[in-house]
N, C-alpha and C positions, 0 to 999 in steps of 0.2 A: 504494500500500500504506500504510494506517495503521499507525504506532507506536505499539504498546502498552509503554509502560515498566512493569518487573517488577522485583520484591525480587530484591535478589543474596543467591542461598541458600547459596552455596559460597565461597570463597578460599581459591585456592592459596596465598597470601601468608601463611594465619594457620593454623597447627598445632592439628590437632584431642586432641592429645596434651596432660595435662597434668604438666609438667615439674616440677612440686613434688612430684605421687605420683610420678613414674618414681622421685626423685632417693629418696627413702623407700623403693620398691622396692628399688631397688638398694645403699643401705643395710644393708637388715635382708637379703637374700641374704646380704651380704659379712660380715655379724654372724653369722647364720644357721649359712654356711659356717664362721667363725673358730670357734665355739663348737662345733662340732659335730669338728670335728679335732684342738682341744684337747683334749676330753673324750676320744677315741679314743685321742689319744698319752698324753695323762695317765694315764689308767688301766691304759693299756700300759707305760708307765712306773712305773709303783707292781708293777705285777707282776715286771717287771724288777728294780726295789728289793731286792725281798724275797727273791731269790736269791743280790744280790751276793755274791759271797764277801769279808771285809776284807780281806782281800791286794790285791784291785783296789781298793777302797777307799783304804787306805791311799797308792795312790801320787798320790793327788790330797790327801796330806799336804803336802809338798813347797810347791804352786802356793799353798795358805794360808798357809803358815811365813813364806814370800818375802814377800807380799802384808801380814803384819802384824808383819811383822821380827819374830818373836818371840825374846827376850834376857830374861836373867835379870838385867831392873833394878832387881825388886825381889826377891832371893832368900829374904828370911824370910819375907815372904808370903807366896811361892810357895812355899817349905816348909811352911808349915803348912797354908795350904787343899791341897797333894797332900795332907799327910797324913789331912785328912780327908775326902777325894775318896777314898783305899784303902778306909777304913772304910768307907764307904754302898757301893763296890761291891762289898766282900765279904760285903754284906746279900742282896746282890741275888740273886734264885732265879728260875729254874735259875742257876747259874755263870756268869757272863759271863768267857769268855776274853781276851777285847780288854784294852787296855790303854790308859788315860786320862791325861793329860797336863793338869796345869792350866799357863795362859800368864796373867801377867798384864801389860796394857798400860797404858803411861803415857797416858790420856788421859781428860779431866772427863767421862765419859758413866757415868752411870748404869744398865748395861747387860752381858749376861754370854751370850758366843752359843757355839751347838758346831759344830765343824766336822771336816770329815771326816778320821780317820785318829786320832779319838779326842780331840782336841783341843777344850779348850772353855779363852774369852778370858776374863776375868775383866777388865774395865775400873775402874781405879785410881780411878773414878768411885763406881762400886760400893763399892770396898772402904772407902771411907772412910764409907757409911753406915751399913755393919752394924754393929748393938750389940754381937752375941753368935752366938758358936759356932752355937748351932744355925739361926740365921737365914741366917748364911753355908751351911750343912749343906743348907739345906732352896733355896739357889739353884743350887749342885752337882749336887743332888738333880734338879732341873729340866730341868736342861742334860742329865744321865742318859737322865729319861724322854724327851729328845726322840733320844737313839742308841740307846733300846730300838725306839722306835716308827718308827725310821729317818727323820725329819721332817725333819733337815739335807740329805741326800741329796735327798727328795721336793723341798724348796725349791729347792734348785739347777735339780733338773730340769725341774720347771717356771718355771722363769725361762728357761731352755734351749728350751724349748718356743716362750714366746711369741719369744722373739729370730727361731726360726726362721721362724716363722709371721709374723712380719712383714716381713722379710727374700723369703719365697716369695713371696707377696702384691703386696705393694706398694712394698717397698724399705725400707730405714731411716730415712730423712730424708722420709720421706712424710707430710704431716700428719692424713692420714683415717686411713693406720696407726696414730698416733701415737694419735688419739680411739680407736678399737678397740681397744689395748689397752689405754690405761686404763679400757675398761669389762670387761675381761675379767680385770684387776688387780683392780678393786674385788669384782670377782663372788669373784674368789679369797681372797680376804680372809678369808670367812668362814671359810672351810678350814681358814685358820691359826689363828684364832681358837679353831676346837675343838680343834687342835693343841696350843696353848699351853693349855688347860684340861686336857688329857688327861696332861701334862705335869707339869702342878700335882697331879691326881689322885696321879699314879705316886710323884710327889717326897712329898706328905705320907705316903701311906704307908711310902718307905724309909726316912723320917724316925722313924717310930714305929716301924721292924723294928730303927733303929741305935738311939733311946736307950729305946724302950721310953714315950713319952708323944710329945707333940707341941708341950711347951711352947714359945714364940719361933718354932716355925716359920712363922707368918704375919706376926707383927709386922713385919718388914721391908714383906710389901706393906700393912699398915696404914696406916705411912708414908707412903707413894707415894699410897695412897690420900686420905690429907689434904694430898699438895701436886695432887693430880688437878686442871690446869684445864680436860681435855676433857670440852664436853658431852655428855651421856650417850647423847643421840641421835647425836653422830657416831664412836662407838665405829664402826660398821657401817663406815665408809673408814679405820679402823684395824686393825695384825696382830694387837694384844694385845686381850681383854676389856679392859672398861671397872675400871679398880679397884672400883669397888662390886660388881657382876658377879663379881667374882674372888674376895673375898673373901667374898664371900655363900656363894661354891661351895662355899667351900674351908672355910666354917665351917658347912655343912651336911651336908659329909661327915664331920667331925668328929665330930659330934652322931650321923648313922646308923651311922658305925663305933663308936661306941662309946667314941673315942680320952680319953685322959685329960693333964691339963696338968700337967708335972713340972717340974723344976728345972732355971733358963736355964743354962748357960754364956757368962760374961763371955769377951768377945773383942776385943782390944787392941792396937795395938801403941803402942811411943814416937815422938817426934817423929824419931828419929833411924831407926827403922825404916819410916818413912812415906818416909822420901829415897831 
């Protein structure tokens, strides 16, 4: 018998699969899936939102209070921004029943959050750069529009969300976890971003219902806006608009409302009130 030698047209040795699409396959399934349960509990969640009653609300007052030792370290401040935190909510239409508590904390942040059970933080950060009454008014004012629109709650929930989803999935300490939701974080971003604009809307206007113009209520993010050093393109992996963005908004609603600029109030304290 002659041998005829022939091409080897098969190995079983070498996998006709290619392991770089599977691994991309199965990727975008696991993305696929995560995105697609977030959206169903998120939106089930915002539905949920909108019925709480503040009585439940409220008792998740408590677990914030704890968490940001809130203490009256600075009492004159905290007396006067409550007083003017009464004021903008007895603007607000219909009545809002609830009842608002300003906290202010000793620490250099620049920053002023609300949380649940009617509480909004005023950071001692903040308060040392407002010039004037109505700049302080129109961040109050902010902190409002975000327990009119219930948006402190919504943030919770969705943080609630992905913890769980990560958690059902693939564990905590899982590092593919860990990639998926930061891209499910950044995707959520946006969200917040029209948040905090919607927010801004609500606040200018209570602004113009409490003094009747809107003078100083932007000036504070003017500020912020000239020490901005994020680029404007990576606003998008930020919660807040871009300060140019903001201010652009907020001085174009101006202009279509019709609002008019009146007379600042000086806002001050001494060194001794600053302790």
């Amino acid at each position: 018998m002659k041998y005829i030698p022939k091409a080897i047209t098969e190995n079983v040795n070498v996998t006709k699969v290619n392991h770089l699409q599977e691994f991309f396959v199965l990727i975008g399934g696991i993305l696929g899936s995560f995105i697609i349960i977030y959206l169903v509990l998120g939106l089930t969640l915002d539905k949920v939102i909108e019925k709480m009653p503040a009585k439940l609300e409220r008792t998740f007052s408590n677990l914030f209070s704890q968490a940001y030792g809130f203490k009256k370290t600075l009492p004159i401040q905290e007396q006067a921004a409550q007083n003017l935190l009464d004021q903008l909510v007895e603007r607000i239409s219909p009545k809002d029943p609830s009842g608002y508590a300003v906290h202010i904390v000793k620490e250099p942040v620049v920053n002023a959050v609300a949380l649940p059970g009617g509480n909004i933080v005023l950071f001692s950060g903040l308060m040392e750069q407002v010039k004037s009454e109505n700049e302080l008014s129109m961040v109050l004012a902010h902190e409002l529009g975000h327990f009119a629109h219930r948006d402190h709650l919504r943030g919770l929930g969705r943080g609630a969300v992905l913890v769980l989803l990560s958690s059902m999935f693939l564990g905590m300490d899982n590092s593919l976890t860990n990639f998926l939701m930061n891209i499910l974080v950044t995707a959520d971003l946006k969200h917040s971003r029209e948040q905090e604009m919607m927010a801004d809307q609500f606040a200018l206007d209570l602004v113009q219902e409490r003094y009747g113009h809107v003078g100083g209520a932007i000036d504070f993010f003017e500020r912020l806006r000239e020490k901005e050093k994020l680029p404007h393109f990576l606003a998008f992996f930020a919660t807040h608009p871009h300060q140019d963005d903001r201010v652009h908004l907020l001085n174009q609603r101006i202009k279509n409302k019709g609002y008019t600029v009146g007379e600042i109030i000086a806002f001050h304290f001494t060194e001794e009130e600053k302790k």
